[in-house]
Structure formats: C-alpha cells, structure tokens
N, C-alpha and C positions, 0 to 999 in steps of 0.2 A: 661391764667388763667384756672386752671383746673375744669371738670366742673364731678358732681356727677349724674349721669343718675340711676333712678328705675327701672330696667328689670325683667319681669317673663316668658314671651315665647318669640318664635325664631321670630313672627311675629313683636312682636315689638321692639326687636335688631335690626331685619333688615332694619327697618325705622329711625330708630335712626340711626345707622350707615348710611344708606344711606343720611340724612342731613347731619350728621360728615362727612364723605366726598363732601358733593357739597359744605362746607365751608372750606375743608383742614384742619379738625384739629386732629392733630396727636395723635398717642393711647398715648403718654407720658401724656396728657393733658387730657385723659377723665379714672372715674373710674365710673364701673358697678356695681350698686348693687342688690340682688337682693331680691323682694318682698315678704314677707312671708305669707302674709293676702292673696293672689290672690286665690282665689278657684279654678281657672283652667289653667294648663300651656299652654292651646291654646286657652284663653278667646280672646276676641278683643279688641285693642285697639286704642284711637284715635291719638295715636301721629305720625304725617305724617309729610314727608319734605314741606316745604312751598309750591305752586304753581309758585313760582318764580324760584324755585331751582331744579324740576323736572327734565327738560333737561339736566342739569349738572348733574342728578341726575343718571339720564337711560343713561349717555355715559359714564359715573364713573363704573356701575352696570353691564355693558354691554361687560369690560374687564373682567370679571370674570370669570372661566370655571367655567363649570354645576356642575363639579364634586368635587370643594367646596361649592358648593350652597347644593348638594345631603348629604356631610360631614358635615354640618353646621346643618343641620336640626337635626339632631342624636346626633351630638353632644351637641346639645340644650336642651336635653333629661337629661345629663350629671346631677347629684346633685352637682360638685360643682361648687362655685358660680366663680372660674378663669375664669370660660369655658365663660362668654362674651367678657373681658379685649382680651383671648385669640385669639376668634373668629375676633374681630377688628383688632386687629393686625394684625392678618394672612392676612386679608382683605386689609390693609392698607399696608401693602410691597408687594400685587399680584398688587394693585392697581399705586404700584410707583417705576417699573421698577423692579421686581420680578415675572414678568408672568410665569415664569417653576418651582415655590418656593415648591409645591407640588408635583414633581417629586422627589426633593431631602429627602429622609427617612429618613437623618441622623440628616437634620436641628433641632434642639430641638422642637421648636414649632409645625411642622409636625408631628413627632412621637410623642409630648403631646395629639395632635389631633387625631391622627390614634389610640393612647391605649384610649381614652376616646371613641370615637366610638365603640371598641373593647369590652370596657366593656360594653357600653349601648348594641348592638347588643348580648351579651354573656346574659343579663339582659333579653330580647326579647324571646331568645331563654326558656331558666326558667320559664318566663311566662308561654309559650305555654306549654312547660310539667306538671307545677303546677297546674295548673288554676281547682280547682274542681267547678261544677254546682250543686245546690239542688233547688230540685224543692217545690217552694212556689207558693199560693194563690190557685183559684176552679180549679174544674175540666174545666168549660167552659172559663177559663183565667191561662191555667198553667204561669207560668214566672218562669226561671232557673236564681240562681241569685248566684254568687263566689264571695270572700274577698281576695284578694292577698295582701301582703306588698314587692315588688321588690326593686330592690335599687335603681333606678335610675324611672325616673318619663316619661314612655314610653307607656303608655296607646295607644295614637294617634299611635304606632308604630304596637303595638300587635293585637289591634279590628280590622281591616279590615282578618285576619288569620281568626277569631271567625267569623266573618261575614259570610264568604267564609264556614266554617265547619259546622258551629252550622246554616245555614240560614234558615232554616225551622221554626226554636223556635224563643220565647221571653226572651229574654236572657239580665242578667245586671251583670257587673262587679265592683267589687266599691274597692279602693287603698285609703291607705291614703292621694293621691297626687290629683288623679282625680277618676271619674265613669264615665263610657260608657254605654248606654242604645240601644240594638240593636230589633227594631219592628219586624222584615221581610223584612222592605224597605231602613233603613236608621239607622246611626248611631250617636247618639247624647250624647255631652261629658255635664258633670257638673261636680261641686264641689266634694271632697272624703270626705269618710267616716270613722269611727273608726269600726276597728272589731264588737265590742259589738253591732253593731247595725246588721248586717248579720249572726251570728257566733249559733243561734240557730241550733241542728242537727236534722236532719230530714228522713224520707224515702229513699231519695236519696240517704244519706250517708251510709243508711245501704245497699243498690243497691252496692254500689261503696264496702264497705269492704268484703259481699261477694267475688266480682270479685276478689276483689286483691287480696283474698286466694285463688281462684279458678286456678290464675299463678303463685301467689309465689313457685318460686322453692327453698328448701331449700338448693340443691348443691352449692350453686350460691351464697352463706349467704358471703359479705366481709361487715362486719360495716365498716369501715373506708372509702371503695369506696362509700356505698352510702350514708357515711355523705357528701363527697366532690361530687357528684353530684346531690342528692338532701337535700341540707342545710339543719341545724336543725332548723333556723329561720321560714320556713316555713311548719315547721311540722303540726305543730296547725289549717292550712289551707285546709290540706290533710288528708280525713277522713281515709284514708288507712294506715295512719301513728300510730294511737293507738292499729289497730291487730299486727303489726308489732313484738312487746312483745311475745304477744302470738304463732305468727307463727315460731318466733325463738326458744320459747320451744316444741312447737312440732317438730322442724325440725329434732331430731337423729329420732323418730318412722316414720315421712315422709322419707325420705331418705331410712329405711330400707324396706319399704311397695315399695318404686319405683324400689327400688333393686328387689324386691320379684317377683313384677311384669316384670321384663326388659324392662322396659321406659327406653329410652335413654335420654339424655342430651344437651340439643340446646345451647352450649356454644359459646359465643362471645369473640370479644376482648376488651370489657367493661373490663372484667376481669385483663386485661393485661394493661390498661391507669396508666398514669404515675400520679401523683399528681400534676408535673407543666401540664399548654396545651399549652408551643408556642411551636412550630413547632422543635427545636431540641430535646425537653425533649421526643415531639412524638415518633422521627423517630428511638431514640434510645431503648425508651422500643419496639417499631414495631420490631424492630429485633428480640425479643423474644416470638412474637406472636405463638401461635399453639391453635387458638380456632376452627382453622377445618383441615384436612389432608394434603392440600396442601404444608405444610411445609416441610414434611416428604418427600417427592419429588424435588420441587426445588431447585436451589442451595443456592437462597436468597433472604430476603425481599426486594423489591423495594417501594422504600417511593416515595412519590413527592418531587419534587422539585422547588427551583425558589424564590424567594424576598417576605416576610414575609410580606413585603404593597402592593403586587402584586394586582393590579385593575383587573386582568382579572384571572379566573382558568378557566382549561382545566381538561375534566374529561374524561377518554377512560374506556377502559374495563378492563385491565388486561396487566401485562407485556408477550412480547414473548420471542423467543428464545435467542436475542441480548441482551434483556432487561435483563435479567433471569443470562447472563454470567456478564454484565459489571455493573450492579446494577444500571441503571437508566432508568427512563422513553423513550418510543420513540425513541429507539437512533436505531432501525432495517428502513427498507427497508418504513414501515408507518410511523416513525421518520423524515424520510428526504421528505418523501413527505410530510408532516404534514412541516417541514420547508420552504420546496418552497411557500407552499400554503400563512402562516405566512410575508414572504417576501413582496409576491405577495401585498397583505392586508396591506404592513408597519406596521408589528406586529414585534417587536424586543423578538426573544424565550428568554433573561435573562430577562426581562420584564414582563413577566408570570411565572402563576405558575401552574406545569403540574400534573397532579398524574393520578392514576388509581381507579375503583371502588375496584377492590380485585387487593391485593401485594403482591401474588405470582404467578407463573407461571404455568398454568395447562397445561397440556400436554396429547396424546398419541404417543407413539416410534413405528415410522416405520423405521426398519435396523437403521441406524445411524443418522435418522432425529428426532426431535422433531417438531409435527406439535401441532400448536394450538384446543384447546378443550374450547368449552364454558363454564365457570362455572357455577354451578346449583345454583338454591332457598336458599338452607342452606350454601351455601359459600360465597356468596354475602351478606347474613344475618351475618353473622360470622364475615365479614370485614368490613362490612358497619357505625360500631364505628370510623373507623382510620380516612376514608371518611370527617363525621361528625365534626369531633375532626380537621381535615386541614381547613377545610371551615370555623368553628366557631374560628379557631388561626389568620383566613387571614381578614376575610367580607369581600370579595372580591363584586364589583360595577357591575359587569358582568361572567356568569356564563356559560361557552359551551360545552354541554354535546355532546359529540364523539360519535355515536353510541347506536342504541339502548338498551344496558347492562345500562349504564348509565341515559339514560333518561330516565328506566322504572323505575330505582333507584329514582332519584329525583322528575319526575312527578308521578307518579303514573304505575303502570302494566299495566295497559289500553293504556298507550301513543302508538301510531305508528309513528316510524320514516320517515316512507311514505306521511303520511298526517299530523304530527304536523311539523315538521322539517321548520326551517327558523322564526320561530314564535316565540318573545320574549315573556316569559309570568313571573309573580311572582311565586316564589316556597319558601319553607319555608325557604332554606339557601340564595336566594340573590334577590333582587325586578326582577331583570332585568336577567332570564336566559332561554337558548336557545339552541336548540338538532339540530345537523349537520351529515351528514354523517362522519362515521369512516375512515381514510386513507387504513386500511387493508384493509376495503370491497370495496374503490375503486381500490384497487392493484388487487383483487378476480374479477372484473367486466370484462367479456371476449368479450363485445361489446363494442368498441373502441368509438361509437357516445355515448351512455349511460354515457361513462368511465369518458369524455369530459364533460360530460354536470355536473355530480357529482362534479368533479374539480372545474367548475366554481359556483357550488351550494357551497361548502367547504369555496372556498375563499369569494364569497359573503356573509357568515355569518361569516366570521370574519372579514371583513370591517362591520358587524351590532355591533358584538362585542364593537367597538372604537368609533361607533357613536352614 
C-alpha cells in the first residue's frame, strides 16, 4: 500500500526514511511531499523510528558511506520537491546490494544527485558574493541586517561563512525561505521574511555605492558577463546595483582620465569565462585566455583535468616544462612522484581531479633549459577565475592544496605551509580542504632524511584526503 509522507528538512527524511527501511518498504511504495507552511527548513521534528525498530534501524543506517549522508544534506537544500522520492531511492539500492552505486557517474540517479548539489553549492557560492549588510538600530546596539532571495533554500549552508567573516558584528540575514540571526556567539535560524520588511536604504548603502565607484573599472564594462554572474534577480538586493547606470555613462570620460593618467589595467580571466561552466565549455575558452603575459611565452594552456564528479581535486602551482610541451597536468619528474605517492595512498589518479592555480608556464631560459619561475601577485590574480570556475563545475568533498602558491590562494596569504600543512580545515570552495607539500620541492630537498620525511608527510595527507 502506498503511503504519502509530509517532508520539509533533511532531518526529518532522515527519520522517516530510516523507519522505511527497519520495515523494508520500497521507494515504489512511498511518495514525499513536501510542506509549504514550515517556517524553517531545519525546524525540528518529532517524527522518529519507533524504539523497537532502532537496532534494525542503526545496522540499515550504518551501510551507508558518509559521503552520501554529506550529499544528501545539500541536496536537501535542493527546491525541488523530487529531491526526497530521489534521496530514498538512492538510499534504498546502497541499502540492498548497491554499496559502489555512487561511484558510478553515469547511473541517472547519481548524476540527478550530483547536478542538484552542484546547483545548491553554485547557489552558496551567490550568497556569499551577494549578501549586502546595512546597518540598522542605536549607536549602543548597531545590528547589520541583508535580504537575499537565492534559489534554493541554503541558509544552514551559507551562515557559518558569515559567522567566521562578519564575527565581530550583530548581524541578521532574512530569505524568503528562512533567517539566521548571528550574536557574536551563536547562530540562530527562524522563519523568512518578505523583502518589504528589510528593504529600507540606508547609510550603509550609500557606504557600499561609494566603494563600488571607487573600483568600478570602466575598461572592464561587458553587460552580458556580468548579467551571467551577478543575476538581475538580485539586483534589487545590491545597493551597488542602481550606480551601475550612472558609472556606465561615465565610463568613455573615465577611461579617457585613466588613459591620461597611465593607470594600468588588472585584467582577469573573468573576462574570457565562457557562458556555460561545466568543465569542457571552461577548458575550451581557457585556451584563449591572455589576461596576463604568460601566454605570450608559453607554448600552451594547461587546464586540469580528471572526472567532472571527481570527490577529491589537487591544486599545484603551475605547469613545468613536460607540462607546458604535452598540455597536461603533472605529467614531469613531480608527475610521477606525485603518482607513486597517490598509489602509495590507494588514490586511483583517473579518480581525481588535477589542475594548477595559474595555466601557463612561467619560465626563465638558461642555454637550452627552461627552469621554473614563481608567478607573481598579478598572475595568480589574473588566473585565479579559471581556478574558481573548476572547483565550482566539480564541488568536490575534499580539497589538497600542493604547495604553498596554492594554499596561500585558497586559505589566505598568511597561511605557512610549514605550520598549517596536514590540517584539514573549511575554505570557501570545499568543507573539508588541506595544504601538502609540493612534489617539485621534494624533488628540490638535498637532505635525503628531510626528503624522506616530506614523502611520508605527502602520502599521509592523502590517505587524510579518502578518510
């Protein structure tokens, strides 16, 4: 008999489902629907498997890898209402003789799952660049308070980032889905809100459209790119968004005033993003990148590569000499040690996914050699979109940054590979990412005990990597 279940968050699918399983009853038999009155996607609810049914319940629960429990959460985020029917099922063939059923990319259900993630994390990512603050109420009680409307219903996902930035301030978020309310100590969701009730402008917003004219470069003016990265549905939300008018009519006398002046130009490869982002549409406008010099030298772009549902990415610094001739990642003398290590670990290299922070080859020429050169500030800035643009095609579950070019990229300038290195911590592109030593600088390492000890440093954070 088929049975009709209410669901509004992941907590109580999960309970639900986990009765459906201690009783065997198949996803053909159950349909989810889901709540529209719930004020909060991560309210609490009381519906739990019986106390008889526990035990069967936690050895049912207990086949499951982590890393559908970690996908299921995200994907609960999802607006549409498939996404539980979906989650059950998945659930219910890892549960009955399907335990690798997530390995395989191609199975329909998996990649429905994997692009649902993709978009909710793509939604995360929006947030955090959208999210404007104005500041309301006294002097002796400021509180900074933002309206966002996202697409999918990720609040739970986004506040701990706000947390971590903003932790100084009294800070409130309000969606039409849910609101987060952040003290200094704790972070507390309720019910959402309609615009109209946050949407007065105020001091801040005129704070915030100075600054924006204070960067807007008018060289840099492509409407079209930034309707497709910053939405027009969110305009309204973004006080920066009504100078925008004005700073495009100024922009021929700006432009001529910076000429006048010889300012240069900090061009990126924002400039160059293609209008799709999976991973092929990238790699093919990346070949036509030239937002900094290095083009002009090398023989060719080097994109990453590897499985577009790849669970783990590798992030190094830059292609070498091997890389630079044969057009891929790793494939020199740190290639192969980088694969022994990988072995070592039971890391299968088609199984990841590899790229570099900048994708092309810097160099200086000694007689017939090309030896490697570090890339500067504005080079790494310059490529640092393509980066961005692989990470947000993949979400990748695990994140391991090669070398400090890359970790200073993702954590912060401040980081040291000396003293962070081995340390799993969150970063704005994946919950779970981690800075290793580089294979070239243990190839560079001329104390054989040191050289030793790096290797085994290497391979033990890529067995952290899988665990």
């Amino acid at each position: 008999m088929d049975q009709f279940l209410s669901i509004e968050t992941f907590d109580q699918w999960r309970d639900q489902a986990r009765e459906l399983l201690s009783r065997e009853v198949p996803p053909t038999d159950v349909h989810f629907e889901t709540r529209s009155d719930q004020p909060s996607l991560f309210g609490s609810d009381d519906a739990q498997a019986s106390p008889t049914d526990q035990s069967h319940v936690r050895n049912a629960v207990a086949k499951v890898p982590k890393s559908f429990l970690e996908l299921a959460k995200i994907v609960a985020c999802h607006q549409r209402p498939a996404r539980w029917e979906l989650l059950y099922r998945t659930l219910w063939r890892l549960t009955h003789g399907e335990s690798s059923l997530l390995e395989i990319a191609t199975d329909d259900d998996v990649h429905r799952l994997q692009q649902m993630s993709k978009a909710v994390t793509r939604d995360v990512h929006k947030m955090k660049a959208f999210v404007r603050f104005r500041l309301v109420g006294s002097a002796a009680e400021e509180t900074y308070v933002a309206w966002h409307r996202p697409d999918h219903r990720i609040v739970r996902l986004a506040a701990p980032f706000f947390a971590r930035r903003f932790k100084a301030m009294n800070w409130s978020i309000f969606t039409p889905w849910e609101s987060v309310v952040w003290d200094q100590k704790q972070l507390r969701y309720g019910a959402g809100v309609p615009a109209s009730e946050v949407s007065d402008e105020d001091s801040l917003e005129e704070l915030w459209k100075t600054y924006y004219a204070s960067i807007f470069n008018p060289a840099r003016v492509k409407v079209n790119a930034m309707k497709r990265e910053m939405p027009v549905r969110h305009w309204k939300t973004l006080p920066e968004a009504s100078v925008i008018q004005d700073l495009l009519d100024e922009a021929p006398q700006r432009v001529s005033e910076m000429i006048e002046k010889n300012e240069g130009f900090a061009e990126t490869a924002t400039n160059y993003m293609p209008a799709e982002s999976d991973l092929a549409s990238l790699k093919v406008a990346a070949e036509c990148c030239q937002a900094c010099d290095l083009h002009r030298f090398a023989n060719q772009m080097v994109f990453g590569e590897g499985p577009r549902d790849a669970k783990i990415v590798l992030v190094g610094e830059q292609p070498g000499d091997r890389e630079d001739l044969e057009g891929r990642p790793f494939m020199g003398p740190a290639g192969q040690l980088l694969d022994e290590c990988l072995a070592i670990a039971g890391i299968r290299r088609d199984e990841i996914y590899i790229t570099n922070v900048v994708k092309h080859f810097k160099f200086t020429e000694r007689g017939k050699r090309r030896l490697h050169k570090k890339p500067d500030s504005r080079e790494i800035f310059a490529c640092r979109p393509w980066l961005e643009a692989e990470l947000a095609a993949i979400g990748p579950t695990m994140l391991v940054c090669l070398g400090a070019t890359p970790a200073q990229a993702l954590f912060g300038r401040d980081f040291r590979i000396t003293t962070g290195r081995g340390s799993v911590q969150p970063t704005e592109w994946c919950q779970r990412t981690i800075a290793t030593w580089h294979p070239a600088a243990i190839l560079r390492m001329p104390d054989p005990t040191r050289k030793s000890q790096m290797t085994e440093n290497l391979v033990s954070d890529l067995v952290t990597a899988v665990t």
